[in-house]
DRENPA-3360 file (N, C-alpha, C; in nm, 2 decimals, always signed):
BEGIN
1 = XXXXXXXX = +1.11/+0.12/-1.20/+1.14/-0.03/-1.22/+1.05/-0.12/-1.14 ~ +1.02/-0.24/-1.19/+0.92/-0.31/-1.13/+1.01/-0.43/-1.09 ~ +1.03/-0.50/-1.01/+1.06/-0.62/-0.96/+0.95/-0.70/-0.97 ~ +1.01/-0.82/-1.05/+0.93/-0.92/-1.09/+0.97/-1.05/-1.03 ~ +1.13/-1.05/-1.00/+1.18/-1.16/-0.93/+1.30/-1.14/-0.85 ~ +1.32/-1.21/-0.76/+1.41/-1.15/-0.63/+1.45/-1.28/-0.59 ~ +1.53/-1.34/-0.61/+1.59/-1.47/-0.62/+1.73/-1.48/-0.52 ~ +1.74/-1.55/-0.41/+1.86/-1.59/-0.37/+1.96/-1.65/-0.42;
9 = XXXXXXXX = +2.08/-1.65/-0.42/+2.15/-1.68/-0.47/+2.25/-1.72/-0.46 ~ +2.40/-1.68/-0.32/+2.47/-1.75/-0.27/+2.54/-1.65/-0.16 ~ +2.53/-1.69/-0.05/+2.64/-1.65/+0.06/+2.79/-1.69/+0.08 ~ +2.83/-1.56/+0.05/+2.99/-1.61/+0.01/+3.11/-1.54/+0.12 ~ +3.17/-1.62/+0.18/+3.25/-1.59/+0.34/+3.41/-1.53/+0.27 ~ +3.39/-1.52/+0.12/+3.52/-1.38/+0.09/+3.47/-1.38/-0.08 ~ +3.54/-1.27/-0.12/+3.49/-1.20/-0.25/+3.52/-1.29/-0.36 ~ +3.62/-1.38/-0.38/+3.68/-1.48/-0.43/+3.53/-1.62/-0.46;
17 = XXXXXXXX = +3.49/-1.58/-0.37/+3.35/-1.70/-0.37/+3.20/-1.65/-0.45 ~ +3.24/-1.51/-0.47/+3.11/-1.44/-0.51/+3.07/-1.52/-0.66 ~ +2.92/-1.51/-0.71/+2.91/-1.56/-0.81/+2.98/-1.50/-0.96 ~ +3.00/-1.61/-1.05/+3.12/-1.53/-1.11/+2.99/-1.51/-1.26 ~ +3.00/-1.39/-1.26/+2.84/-1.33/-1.34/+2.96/-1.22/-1.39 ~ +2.90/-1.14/-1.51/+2.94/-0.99/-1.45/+2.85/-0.88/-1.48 ~ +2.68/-0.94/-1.42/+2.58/-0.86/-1.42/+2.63/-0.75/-1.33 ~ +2.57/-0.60/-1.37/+2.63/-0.50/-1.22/+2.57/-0.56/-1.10;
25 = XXXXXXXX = +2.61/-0.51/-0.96/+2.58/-0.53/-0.85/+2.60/-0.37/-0.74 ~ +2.50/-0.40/-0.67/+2.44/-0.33/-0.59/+2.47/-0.32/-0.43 ~ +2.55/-0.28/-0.34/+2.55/-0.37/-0.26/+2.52/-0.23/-0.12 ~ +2.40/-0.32/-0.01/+2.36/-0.24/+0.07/+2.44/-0.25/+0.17 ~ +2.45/-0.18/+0.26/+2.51/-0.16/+0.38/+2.51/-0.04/+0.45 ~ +2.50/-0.10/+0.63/+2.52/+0.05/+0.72/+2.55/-0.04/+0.85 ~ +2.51/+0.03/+0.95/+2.56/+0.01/+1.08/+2.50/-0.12/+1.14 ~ +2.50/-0.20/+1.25/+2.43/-0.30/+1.26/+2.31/-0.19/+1.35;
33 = XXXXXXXX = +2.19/-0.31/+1.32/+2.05/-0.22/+1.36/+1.99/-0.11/+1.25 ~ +2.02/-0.11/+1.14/+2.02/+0.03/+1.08/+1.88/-0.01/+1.00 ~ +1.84/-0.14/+0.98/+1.71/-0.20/+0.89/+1.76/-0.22/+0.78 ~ +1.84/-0.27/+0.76/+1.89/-0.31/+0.62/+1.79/-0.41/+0.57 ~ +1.80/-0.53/+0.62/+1.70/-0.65/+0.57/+1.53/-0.61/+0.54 ~ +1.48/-0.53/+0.65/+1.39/-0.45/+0.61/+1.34/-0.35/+0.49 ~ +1.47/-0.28/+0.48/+1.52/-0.24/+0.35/+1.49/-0.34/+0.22 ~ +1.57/-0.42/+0.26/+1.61/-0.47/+0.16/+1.48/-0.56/+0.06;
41 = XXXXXXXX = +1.34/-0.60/+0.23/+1.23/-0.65/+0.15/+1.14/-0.55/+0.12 ~ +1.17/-0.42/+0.17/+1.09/-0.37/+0.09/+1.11/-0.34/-0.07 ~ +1.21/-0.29/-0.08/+1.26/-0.25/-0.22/+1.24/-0.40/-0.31 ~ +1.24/-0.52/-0.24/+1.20/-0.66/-0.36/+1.05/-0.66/-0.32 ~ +1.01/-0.62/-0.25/+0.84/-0.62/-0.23/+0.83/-0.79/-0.18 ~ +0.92/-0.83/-0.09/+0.92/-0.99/-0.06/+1.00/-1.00/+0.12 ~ +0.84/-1.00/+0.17/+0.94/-1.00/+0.31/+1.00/-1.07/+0.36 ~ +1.03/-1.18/+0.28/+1.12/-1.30/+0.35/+1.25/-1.33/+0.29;
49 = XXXXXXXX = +1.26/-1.23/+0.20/+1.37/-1.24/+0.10/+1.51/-1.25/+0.24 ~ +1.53/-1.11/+0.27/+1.67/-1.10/+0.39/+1.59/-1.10/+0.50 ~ +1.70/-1.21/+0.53/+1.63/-1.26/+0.73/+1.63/-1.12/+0.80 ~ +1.51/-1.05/+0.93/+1.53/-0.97/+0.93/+1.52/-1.05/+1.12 ~ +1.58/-0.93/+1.18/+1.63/-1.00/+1.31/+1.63/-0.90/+1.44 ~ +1.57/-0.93/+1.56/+1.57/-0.80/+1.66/+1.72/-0.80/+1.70 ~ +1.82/-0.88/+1.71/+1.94/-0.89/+1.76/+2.01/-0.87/+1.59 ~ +2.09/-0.78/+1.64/+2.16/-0.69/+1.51/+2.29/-0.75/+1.50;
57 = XXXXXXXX = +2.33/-0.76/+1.38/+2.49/-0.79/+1.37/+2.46/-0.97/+1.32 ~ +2.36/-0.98/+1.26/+2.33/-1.11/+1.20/+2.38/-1.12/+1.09 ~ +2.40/-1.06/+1.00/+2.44/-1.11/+0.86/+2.58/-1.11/+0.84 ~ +2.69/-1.24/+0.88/+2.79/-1.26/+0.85/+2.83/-1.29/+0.67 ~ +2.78/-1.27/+0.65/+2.85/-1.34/+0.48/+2.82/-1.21/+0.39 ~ +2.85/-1.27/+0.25/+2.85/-1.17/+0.16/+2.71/-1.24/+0.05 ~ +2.58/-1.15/+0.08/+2.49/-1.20/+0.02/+2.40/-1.15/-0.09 ~ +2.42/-1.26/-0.20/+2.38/-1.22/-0.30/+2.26/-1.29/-0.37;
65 = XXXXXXXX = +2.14/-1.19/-0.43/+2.03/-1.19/-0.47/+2.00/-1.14/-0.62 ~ +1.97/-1.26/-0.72/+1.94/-1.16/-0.84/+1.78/-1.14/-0.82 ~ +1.82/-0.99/-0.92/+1.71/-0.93/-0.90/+1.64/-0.94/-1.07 ~ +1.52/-1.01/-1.10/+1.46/-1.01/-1.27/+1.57/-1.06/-1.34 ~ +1.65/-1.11/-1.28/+1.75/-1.16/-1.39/+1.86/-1.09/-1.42 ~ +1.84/-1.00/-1.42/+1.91/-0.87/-1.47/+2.08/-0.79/-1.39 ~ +2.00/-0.78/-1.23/+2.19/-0.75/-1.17/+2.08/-0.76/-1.04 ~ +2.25/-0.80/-0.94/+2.22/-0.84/-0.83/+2.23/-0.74/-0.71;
73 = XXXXXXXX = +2.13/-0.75/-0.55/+2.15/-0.67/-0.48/+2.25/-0.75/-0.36 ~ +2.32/-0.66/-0.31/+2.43/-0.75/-0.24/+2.39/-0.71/-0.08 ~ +2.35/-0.79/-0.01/+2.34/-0.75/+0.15/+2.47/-0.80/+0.23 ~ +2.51/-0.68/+0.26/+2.69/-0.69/+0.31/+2.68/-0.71/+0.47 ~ +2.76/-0.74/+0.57/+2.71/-0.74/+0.67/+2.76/-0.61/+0.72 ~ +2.68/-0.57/+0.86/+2.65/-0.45/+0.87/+2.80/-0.42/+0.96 ~ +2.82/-0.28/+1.03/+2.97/-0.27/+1.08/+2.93/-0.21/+1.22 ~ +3.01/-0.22/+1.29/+3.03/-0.10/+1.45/+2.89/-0.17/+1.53;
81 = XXXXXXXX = +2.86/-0.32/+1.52/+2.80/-0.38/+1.67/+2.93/-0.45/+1.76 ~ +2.87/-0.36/+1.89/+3.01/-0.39/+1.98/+2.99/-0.52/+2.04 ~ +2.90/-0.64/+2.07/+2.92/-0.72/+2.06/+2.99/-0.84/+2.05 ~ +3.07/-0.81/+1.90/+3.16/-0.88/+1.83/+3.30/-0.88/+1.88 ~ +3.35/-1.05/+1.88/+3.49/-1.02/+1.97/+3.60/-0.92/+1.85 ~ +3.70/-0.86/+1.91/+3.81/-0.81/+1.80/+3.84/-0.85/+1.67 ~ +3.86/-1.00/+1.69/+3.90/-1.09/+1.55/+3.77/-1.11/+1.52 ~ +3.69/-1.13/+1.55/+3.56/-1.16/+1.44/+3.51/-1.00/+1.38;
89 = XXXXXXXX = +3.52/-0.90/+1.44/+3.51/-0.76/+1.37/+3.61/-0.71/+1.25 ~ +3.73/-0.79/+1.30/+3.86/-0.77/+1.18/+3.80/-0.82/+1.05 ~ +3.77/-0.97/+1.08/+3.73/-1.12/+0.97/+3.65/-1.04/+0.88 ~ +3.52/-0.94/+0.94/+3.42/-0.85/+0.87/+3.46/-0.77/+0.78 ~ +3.56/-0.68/+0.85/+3.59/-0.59/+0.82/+3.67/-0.59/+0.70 ~ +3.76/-0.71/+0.71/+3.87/-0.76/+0.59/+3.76/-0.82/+0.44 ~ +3.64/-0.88/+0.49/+3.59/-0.91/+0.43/+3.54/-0.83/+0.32 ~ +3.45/-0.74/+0.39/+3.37/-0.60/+0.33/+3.47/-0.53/+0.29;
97 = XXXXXXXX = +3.59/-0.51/+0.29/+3.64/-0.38/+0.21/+3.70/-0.45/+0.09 ~ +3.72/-0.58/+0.12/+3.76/-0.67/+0.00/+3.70/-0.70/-0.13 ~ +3.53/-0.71/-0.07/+3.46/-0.71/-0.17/+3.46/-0.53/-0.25 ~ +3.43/-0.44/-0.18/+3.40/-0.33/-0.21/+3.52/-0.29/-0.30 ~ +3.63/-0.36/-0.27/+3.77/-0.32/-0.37/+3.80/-0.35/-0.41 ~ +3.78/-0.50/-0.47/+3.81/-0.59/-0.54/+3.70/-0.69/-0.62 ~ +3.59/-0.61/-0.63/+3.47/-0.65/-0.70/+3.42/-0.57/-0.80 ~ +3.50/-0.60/-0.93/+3.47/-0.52/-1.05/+3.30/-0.49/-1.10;
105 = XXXXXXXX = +3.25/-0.62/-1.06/+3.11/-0.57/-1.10/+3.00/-0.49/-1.01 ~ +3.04/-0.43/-0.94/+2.97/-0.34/-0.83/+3.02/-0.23/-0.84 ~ +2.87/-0.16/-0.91/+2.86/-0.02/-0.95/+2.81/+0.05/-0.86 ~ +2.73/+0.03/-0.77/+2.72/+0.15/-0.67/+2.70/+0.06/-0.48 ~ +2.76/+0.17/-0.38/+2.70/+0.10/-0.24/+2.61/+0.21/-0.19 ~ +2.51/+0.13/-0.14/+2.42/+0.20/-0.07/+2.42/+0.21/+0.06 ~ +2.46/+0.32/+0.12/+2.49/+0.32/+0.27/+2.38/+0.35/+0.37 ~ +2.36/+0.28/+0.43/+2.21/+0.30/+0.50/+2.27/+0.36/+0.63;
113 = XXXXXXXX = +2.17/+0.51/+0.71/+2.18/+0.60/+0.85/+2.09/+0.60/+0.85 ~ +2.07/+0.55/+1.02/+1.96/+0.58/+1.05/+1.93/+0.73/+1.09 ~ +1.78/+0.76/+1.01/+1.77/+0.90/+0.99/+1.75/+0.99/+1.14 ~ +1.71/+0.88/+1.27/+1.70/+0.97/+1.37/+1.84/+1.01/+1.46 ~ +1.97/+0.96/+1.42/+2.04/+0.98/+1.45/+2.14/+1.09/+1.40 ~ +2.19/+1.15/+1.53/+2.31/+1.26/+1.46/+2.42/+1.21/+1.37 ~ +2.46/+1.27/+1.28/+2.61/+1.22/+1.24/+2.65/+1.13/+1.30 ~ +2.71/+1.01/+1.25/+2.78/+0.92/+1.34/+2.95/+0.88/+1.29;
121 = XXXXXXXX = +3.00/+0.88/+1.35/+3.17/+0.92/+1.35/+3.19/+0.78/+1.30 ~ +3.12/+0.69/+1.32/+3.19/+0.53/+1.23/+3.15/+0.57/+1.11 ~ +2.96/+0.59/+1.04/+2.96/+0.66/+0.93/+3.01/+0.75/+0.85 ~ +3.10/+0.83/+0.92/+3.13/+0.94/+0.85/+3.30/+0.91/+0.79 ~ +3.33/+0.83/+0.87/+3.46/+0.76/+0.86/+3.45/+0.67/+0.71 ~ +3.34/+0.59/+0.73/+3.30/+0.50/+0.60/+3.24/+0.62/+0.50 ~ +3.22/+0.70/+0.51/+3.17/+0.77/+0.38/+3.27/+0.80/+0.32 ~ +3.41/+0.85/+0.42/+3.53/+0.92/+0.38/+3.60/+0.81/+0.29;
129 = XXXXXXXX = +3.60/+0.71/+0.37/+3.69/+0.56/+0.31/+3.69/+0.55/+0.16 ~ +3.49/+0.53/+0.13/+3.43/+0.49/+0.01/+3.43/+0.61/-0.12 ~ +3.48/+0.71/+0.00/+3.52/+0.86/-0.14/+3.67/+0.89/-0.16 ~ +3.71/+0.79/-0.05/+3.88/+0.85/-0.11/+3.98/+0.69/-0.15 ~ +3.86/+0.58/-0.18/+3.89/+0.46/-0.23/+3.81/+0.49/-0.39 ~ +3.76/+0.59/-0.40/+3.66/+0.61/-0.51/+3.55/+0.54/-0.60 ~ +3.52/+0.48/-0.46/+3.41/+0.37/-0.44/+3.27/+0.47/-0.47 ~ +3.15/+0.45/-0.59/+3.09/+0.53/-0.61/+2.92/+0.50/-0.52;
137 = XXXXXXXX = +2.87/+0.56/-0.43/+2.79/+0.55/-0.32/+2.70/+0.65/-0.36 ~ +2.57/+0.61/-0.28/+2.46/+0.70/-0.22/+2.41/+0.67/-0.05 ~ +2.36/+0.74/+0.01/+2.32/+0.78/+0.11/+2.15/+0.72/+0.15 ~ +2.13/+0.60/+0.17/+1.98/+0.62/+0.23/+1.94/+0.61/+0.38 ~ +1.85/+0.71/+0.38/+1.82/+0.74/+0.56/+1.73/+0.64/+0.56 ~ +1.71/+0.57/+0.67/+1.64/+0.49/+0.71/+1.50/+0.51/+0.83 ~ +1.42/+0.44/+0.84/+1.32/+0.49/+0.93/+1.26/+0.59/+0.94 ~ +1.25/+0.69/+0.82/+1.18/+0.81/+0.79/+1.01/+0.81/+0.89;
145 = XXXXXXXX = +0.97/+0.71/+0.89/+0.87/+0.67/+0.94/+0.88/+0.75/+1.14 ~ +0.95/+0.72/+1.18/+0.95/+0.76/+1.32/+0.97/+0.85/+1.34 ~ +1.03/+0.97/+1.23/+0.98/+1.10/+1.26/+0.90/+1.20/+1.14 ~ +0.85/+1.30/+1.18/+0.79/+1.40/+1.17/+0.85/+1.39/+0.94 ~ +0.78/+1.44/+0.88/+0.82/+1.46/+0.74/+0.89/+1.60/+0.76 ~ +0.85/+1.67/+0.84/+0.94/+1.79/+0.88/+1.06/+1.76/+0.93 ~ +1.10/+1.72/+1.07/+1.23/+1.65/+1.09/+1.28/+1.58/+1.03 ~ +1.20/+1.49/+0.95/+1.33/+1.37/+0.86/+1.39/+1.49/+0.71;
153 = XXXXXXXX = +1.28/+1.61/+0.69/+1.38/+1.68/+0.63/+1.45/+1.73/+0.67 ~ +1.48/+1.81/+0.82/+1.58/+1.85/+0.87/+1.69/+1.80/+0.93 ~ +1.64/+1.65/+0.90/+1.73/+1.56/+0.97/+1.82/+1.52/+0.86 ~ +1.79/+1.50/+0.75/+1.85/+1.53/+0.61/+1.98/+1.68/+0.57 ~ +1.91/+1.75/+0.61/+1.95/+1.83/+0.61/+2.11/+1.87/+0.69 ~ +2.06/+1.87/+0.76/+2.18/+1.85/+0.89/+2.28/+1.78/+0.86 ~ +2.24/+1.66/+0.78/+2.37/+1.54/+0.73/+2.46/+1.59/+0.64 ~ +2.35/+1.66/+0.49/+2.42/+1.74/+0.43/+2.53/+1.82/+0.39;
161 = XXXXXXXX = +2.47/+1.95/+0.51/+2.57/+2.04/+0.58/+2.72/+2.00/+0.65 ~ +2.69/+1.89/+0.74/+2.79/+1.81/+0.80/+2.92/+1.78/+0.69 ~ +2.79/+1.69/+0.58/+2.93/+1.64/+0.49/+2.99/+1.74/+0.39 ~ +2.91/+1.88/+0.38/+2.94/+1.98/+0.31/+3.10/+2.03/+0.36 ~ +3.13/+2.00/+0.49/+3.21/+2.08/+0.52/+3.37/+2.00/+0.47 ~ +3.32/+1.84/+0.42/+3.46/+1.79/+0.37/+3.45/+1.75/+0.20 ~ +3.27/+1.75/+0.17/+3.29/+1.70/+0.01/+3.20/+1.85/-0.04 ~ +3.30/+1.85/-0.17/+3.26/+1.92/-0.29/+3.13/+1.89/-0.34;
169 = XXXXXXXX = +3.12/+1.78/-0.33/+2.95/+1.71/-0.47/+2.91/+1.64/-0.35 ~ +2.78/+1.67/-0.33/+2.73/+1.56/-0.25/+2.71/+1.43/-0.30 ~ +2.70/+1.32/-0.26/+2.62/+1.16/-0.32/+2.51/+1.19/-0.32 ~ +2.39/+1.13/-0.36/+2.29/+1.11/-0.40/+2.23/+1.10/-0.25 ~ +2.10/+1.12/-0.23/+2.05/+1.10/-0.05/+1.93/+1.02/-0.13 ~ +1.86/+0.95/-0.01/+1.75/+0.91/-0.04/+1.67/+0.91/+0.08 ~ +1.56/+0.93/+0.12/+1.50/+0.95/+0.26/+1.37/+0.79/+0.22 ~ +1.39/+0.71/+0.31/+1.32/+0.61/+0.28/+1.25/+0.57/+0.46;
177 = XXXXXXXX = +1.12/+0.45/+0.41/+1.10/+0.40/+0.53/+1.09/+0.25/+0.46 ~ +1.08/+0.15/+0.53/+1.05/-0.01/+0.53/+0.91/-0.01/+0.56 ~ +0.85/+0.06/+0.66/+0.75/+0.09/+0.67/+0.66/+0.09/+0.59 ~ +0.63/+0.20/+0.56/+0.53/+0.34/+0.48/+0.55/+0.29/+0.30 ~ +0.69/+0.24/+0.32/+0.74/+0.18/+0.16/+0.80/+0.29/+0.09 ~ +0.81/+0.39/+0.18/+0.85/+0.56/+0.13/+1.01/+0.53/+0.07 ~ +1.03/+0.61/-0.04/+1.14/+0.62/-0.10/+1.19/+0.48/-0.18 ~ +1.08/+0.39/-0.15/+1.11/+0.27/-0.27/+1.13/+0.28/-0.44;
185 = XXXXXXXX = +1.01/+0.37/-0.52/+1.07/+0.38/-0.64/+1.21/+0.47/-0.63 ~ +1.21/+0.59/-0.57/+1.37/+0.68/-0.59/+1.46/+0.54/-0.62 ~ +1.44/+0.50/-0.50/+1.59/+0.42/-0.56/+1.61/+0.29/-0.64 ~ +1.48/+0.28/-0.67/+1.44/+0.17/-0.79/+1.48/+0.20/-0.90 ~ +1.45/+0.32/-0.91/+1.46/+0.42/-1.07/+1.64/+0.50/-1.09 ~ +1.65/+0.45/-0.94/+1.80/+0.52/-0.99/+1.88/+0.37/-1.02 ~ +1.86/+0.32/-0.97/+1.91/+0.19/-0.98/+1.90/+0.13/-1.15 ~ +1.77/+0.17/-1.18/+1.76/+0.14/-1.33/+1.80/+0.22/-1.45;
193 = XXXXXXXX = +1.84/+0.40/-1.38/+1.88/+0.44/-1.47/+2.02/+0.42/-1.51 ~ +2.09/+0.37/-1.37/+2.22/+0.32/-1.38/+2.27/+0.18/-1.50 ~ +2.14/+0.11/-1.45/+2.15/+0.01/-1.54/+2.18/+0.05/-1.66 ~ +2.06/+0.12/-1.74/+2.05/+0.19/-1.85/+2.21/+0.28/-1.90 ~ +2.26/+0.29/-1.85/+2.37/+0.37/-1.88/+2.47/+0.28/-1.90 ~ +2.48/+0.17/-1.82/+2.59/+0.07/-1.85/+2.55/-0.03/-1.93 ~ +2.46/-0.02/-2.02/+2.41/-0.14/-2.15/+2.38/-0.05/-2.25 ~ +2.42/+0.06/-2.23/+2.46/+0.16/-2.37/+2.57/+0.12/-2.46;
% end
């Protein structure tokens, strides 16, 4: 898939506000710090598209970007920065599962880990949520760049196995950098084949 246009579009503080389209929707998300925004310009090839920030836990709203016209990518805000007082982590939290369960036009979430890290017990928690809400997801590792092409496969690997021991079918993985631009078509092309399948 080629991105031709990558267009802002509206930050919406509950799912009720979201644009009322019913192009599919895409929506990224992972831990705070994980490079989502980085993510997110690389895959539009526009680095100013999502604000990207050294202090993590920036993206309060529910944000939405068409992409060629066609369907939108959603930058959700990220989860588990301790920072955040109780009630403002609740406000997130009620926010994001709201959309994720009550937004008919969002066909897949992309859960961003970072790849140098072990298993992490809030991720794995959200993986379980989004498979036993039967919320349909993929897996992208993030920062492939900082390690070894040998470790980021075993670092892959590892995650695998982990989730082997509670799911039957794995999700989709994607090993990506912001960097290097690594793993940008994969998930371009899945994204488009998806499309393709739902305008049959």
């Amino acid at each position: 898939m080629e991105i031709k246009q990558a267009e802002f579009t509206l930050s919406a503080p509950v799912v009720g506000m979201c644009p009322q389209d019913t192009k599919p929707e895409y929506a990224f998300i992972g831990r705070s710090n994980v490079g989502k925004s980085s993510l997110i310009n690389m895959l539009t090839n526009n680095r100013k598209l999502a604000k990207t920030s050294s202090t993590p836990g920036k993206t309060l709203l529910i944000n939405h970007f068409i992409i060629n016209k066609e369907w939108y990518l959603v930058d959700l805000p990220g989860y588990g920065y301790a920072k955040r007082s109780k009630k403002e982590t609740d406000r997130l939290d009620q926010m994001i599962r709201g959309y994720i369960l009550q937004r008919e036009q969002l066909v897949n979430v992309f859960l961003l880990v970072d790849i140098r890290l072990e298993p992490q017990k809030i991720d794995l928690e959200f993986i379980e949520w989004l498979g036993m809400s039967g919320v349909p997801f993929s897996i992208v590792f993030t920062k492939a760049d900082k390690l070894t092409a040998n470790k980021a496969r075993q670092a892959m690997e590892a995650y695998r196995k982990t989730l082997s021991e509670t799911w039957e079918e794995m999700p989709p993985m994607f090993l990506t950098s912001a960097e290097k631009k690594e793993g940008r078509a994969e998930v371009l092309n899945y994204i488009e084949q998806i499309n393709r399948e739902l305008s049959k």
